[in-house]
C-alpha positions as CSV (number, residue, x, y, z in Angstrom):
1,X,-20.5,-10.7,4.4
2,X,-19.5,-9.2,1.3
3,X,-16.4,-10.9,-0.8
4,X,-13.1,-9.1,-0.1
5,X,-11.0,-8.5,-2.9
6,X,-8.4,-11.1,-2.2
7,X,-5.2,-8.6,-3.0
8,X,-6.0,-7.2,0.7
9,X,-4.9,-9.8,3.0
10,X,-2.9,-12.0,0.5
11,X,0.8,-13.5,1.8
12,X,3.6,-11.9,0.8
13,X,4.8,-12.5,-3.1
14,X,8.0,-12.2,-5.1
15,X,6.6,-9.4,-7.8
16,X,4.4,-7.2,-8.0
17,X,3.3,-4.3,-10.5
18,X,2.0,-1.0,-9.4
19,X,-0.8,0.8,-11.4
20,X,-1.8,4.4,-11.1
21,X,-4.2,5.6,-13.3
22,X,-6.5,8.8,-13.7
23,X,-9.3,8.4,-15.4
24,X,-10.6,11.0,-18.3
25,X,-13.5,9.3,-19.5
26,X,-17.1,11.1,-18.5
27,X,-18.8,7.9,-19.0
28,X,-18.6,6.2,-15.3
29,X,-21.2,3.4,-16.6
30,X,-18.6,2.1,-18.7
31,X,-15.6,2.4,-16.5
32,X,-17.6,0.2,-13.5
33,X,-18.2,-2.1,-16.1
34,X,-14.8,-2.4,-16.9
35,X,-13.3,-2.4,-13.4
36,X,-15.8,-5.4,-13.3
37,X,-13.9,-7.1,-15.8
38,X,-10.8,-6.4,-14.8
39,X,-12.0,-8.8,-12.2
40,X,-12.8,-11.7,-14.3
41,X,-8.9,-11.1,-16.0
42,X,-7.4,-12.0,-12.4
43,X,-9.6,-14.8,-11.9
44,X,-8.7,-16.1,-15.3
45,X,-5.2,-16.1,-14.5
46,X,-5.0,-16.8,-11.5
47,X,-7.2,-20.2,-12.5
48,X,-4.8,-20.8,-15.7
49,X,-1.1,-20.3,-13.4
50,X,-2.5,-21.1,-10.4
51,X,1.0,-21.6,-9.4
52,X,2.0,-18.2,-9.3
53,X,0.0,-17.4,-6.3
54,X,-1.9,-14.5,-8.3
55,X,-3.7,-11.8,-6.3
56,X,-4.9,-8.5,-7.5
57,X,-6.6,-5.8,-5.9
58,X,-8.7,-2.4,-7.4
59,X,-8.7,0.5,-5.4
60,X,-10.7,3.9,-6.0
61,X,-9.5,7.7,-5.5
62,X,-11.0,9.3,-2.5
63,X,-11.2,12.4,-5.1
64,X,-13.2,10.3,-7.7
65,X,-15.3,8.1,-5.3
66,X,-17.9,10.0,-5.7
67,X,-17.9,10.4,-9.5
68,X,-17.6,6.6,-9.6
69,X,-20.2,5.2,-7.0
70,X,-22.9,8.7,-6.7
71,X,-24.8,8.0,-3.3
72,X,-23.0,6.6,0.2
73,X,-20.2,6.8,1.0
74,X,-17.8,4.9,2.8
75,X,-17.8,6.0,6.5
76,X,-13.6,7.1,6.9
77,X,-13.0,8.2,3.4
78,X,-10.8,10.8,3.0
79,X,-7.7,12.6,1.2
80,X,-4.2,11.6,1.9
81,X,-3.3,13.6,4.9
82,X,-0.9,15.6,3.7
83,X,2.0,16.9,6.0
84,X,5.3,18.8,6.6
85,X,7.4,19.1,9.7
86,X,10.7,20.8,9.0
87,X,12.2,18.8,6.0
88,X,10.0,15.8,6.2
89,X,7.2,15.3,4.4
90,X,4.2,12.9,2.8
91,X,3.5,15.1,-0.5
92,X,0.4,13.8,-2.2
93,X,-0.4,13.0,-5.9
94,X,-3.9,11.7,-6.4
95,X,-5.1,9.3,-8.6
96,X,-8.3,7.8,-9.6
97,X,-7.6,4.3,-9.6
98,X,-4.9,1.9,-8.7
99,X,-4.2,-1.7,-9.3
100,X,-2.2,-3.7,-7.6
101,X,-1.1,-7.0,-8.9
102,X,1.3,-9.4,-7.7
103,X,2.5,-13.4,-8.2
104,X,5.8,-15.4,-7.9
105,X,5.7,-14.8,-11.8
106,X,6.8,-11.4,-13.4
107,X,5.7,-12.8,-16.2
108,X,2.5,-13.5,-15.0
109,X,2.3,-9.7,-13.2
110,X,3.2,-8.4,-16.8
111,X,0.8,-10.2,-18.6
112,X,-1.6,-9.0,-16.3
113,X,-0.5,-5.1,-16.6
114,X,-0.7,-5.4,-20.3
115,X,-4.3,-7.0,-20.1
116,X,-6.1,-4.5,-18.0
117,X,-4.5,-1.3,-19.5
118,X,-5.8,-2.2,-23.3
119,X,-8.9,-2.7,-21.1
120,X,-9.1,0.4,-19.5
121,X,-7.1,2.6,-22.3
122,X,-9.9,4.2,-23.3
123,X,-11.0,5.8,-19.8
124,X,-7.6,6.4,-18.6
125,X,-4.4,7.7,-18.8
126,X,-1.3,6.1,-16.9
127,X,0.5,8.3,-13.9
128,X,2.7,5.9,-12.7
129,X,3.6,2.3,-13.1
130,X,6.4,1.1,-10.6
131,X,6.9,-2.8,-10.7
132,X,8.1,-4.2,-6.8
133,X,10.2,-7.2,-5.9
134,X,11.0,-9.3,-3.3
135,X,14.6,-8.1,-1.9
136,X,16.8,-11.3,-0.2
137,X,14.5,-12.7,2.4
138,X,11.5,-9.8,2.6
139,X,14.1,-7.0,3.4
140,X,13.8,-3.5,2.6
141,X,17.0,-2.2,0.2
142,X,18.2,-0.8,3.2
143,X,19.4,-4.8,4.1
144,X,16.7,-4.4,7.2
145,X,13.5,-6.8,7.2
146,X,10.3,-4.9,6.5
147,X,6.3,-5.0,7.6
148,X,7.3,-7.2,10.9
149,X,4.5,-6.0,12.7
150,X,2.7,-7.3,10.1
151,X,-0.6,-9.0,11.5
152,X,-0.8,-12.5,11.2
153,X,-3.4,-15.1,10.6
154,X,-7.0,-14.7,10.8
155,X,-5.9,-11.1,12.9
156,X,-4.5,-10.4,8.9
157,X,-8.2,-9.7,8.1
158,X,-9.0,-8.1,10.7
159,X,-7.1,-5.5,10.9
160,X,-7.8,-5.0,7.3
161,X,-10.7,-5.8,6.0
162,X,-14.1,-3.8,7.3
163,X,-16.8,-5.7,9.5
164,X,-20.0,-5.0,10.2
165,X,-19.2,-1.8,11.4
166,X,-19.4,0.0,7.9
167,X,-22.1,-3.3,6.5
168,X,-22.8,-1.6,3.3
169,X,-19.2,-1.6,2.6
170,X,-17.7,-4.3,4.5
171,X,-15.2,-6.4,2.4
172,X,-13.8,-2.8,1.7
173,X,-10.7,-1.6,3.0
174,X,-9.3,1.2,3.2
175,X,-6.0,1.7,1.3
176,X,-2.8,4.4,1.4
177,X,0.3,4.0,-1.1
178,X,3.3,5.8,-1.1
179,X,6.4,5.4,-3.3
180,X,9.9,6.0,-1.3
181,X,12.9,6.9,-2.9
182,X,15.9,5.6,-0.9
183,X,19.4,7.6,-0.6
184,X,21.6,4.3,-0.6
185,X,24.9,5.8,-0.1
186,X,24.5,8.0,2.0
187,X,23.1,4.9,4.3
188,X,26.3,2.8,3.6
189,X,28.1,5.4,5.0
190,X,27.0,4.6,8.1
191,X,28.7,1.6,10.7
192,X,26.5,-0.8,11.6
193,X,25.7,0.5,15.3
194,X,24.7,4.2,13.5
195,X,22.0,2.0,11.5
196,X,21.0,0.0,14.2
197,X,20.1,3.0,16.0
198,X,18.3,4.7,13.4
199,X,16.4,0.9,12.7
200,X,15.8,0.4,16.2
201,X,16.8,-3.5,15.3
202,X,19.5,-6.0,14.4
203,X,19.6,-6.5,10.6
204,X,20.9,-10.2,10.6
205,X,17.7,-11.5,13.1
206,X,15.7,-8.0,12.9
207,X,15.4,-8.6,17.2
208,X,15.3,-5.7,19.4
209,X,18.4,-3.8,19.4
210,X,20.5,-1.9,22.8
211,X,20.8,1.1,20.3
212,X,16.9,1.7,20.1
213,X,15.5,4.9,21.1
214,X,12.4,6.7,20.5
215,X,13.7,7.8,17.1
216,X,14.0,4.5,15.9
217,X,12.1,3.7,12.7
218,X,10.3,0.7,14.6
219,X,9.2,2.6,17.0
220,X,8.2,5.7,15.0
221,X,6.7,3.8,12.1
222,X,4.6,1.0,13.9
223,X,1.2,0.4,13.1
224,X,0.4,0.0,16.7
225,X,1.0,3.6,17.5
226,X,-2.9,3.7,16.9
227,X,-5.3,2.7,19.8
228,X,-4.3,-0.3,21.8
229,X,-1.0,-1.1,20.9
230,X,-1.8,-3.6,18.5
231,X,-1.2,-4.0,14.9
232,X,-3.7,-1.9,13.2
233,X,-2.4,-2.0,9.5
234,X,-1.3,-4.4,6.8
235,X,1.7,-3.5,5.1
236,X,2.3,-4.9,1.5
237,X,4.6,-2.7,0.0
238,X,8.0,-3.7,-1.7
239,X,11.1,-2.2,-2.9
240,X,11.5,-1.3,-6.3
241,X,14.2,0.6,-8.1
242,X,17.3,0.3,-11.1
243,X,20.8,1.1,-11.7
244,X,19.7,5.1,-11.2
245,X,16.9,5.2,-8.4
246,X,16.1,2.5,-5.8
247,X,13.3,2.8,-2.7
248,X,10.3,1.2,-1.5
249,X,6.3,1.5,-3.0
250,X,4.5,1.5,0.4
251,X,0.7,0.2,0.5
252,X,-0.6,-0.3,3.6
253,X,-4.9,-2.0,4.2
254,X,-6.6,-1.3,7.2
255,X,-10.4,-1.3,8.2
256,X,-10.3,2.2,9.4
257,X,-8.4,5.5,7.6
258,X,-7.0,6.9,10.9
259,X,-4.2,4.6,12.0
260,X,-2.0,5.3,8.8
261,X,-2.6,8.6,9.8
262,X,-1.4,8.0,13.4
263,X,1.5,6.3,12.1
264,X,2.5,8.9,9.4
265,X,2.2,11.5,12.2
266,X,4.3,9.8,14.6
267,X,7.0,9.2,11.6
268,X,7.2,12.9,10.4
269,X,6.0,15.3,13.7
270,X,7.3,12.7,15.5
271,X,6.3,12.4,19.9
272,X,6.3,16.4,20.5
273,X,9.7,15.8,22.0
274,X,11.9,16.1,18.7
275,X,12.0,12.6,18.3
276,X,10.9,12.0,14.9
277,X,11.4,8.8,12.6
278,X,15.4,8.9,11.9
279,X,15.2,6.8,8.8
280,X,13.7,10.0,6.8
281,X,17.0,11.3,6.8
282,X,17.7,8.5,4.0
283,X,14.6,8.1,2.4
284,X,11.8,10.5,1.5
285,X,8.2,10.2,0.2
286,X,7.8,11.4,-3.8
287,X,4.5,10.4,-4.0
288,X,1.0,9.5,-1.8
289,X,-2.3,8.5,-2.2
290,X,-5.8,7.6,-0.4
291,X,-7.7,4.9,-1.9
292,X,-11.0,2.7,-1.2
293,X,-11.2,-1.1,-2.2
294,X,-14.6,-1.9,-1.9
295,X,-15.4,-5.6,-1.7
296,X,-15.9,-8.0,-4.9
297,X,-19.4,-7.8,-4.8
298,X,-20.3,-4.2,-4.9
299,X,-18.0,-3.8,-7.7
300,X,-19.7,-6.1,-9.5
301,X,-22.9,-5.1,-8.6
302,X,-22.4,-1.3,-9.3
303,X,-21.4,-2.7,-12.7
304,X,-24.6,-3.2,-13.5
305,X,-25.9,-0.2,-12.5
């Protein structure tokens, strides 16, 4: 099987920066060569500070997959799904590329960013950068814990990684990003039991709580809204934010596109029977974006091409 990019199924670190890039070079030769070598620069760190548990992960635009990689296509590929129910919504901003790099060094994730963008700074220009952090003991900024239904294990790849089921890209995975932008005050207004019901859980043990409905956000954002019940997506988002604006960069990996979709659906249209996902009302999507990381050895075998 083809060599996953290790960024997919990596364990949870304590920063990470956030690269979103579009590229406006005509020359695609030259940026698969240079995607290749942004390669080698995480396997050169991550050899020299192998102590701050380096992984990075490249990711290409549904829009500019084709521009990149002319020929097949990987099987699910497809625009962020874009959608609106009432006041909720999952606006989109596509990008060409993004780059995901995280260690227990923001030194070492800086370094990095540095690196790769005089690497690239010739084919691209820089949408967003948004640098992620590990809150008190993996909790959202919202004091709750986040991506518990996490898969775990060997189940982490999975779930995320493709299989023999798409072989010519298998090692890819399909990837979804969406940067969050909490309203904190307005959620410390609430009493504890008023966030337990919108969380669906306790905050001090995250266990199921007596105030969860169907409108809880544990319920309505599950990954395992999609086919059997089980986890079908890897979360690895974190929160992010400053003195002036604070929220959550969500990237989710998953062999298939269609259970972010389920879960996105279930979160914003909600069950049909008004019961949509109650923690929109304090946090809303600014950005979103469909993306395809294909395995370590296509990219550097389309390098050469």
């Amino acid at each position: 099987m083809a060599q996953p990019q290790k960024g997919i199924c990596a364990e949870p670190n304590l920063h990470a920066q956030y690269l979103l890039l579009n590229v406006v070079d005509d020359d695609s030769q030259a940026v698969r060569a240079k995607l290749a070598r942004v390669l080698d620069v995480f396997e050169h760190y991550e050899n020299e500070h192998y102590e701050a548990m380096l992984t990075g992960l490249i990711a290409i635009g549904t829009g500019y997959w084709h521009e990149l990689y002319p020929g097949p296509i990987p099987t699910e590929l497809s625009p962020f799904p874009d959608m609106q129910c009432e006041d909720r919504s999952a606006p989109t901003m596509p990008c060409d590329l993004f780059i995901q790099i995280r260690a227990d060094r923001l030194d070492i994730c800086h370094a990095i960013g540095i690196e790769v963008m005089e690497l690239l700074r010739l084919h691209v220009e820089l949408v967003e950068q948004v640098r992620g952090f590990r809150y008190l003991d993996g909790r959202d900024l919202n004091g709750y814990m986040y991506g518990t239904d996490n898969p775990r294990g060997l189940k982490r790849r999975e779930v995320a990684i493709i299989g023999e089921n798409d072989a010519e890209f298998g090692g890819g995975s399909y990837i979804h990003v969406q940067r969050y932008r909490h309203d904190l005050r307005r959620w410390a207004a609430l009493s504890p039991r008023q966030q337990e019901q919108v969380m669906g859980t306790t905050q001090e043990h995250n266990l199921a709580s007596k105030e969860q409905s169907e409108s809880s956000h544990c319920v309505r954002a599950s990954s395992a809204v999609f086919g059997d019940g089980a986890p079908a997506l890897l979360k690895q988002g974190m929160p992010y934010g400053d003195m002036a604006s604070q929220g959550l960069f969500f990237v989710s990996c998953s062999a298939s596109s269609a259970p972010f979709k389920a879960m996105l659906h279930s979160q914003i249209v909600g069950n049909g029977d008004g019961d949509y996902d109650r923690w929109l009302d304090f946090t809303s999507a600014e950005t979103g974006a469909a993306f395809f990381a294909p395995s370590v050895t296509l990219i550097r075998q389309m390098s050469r091409v």
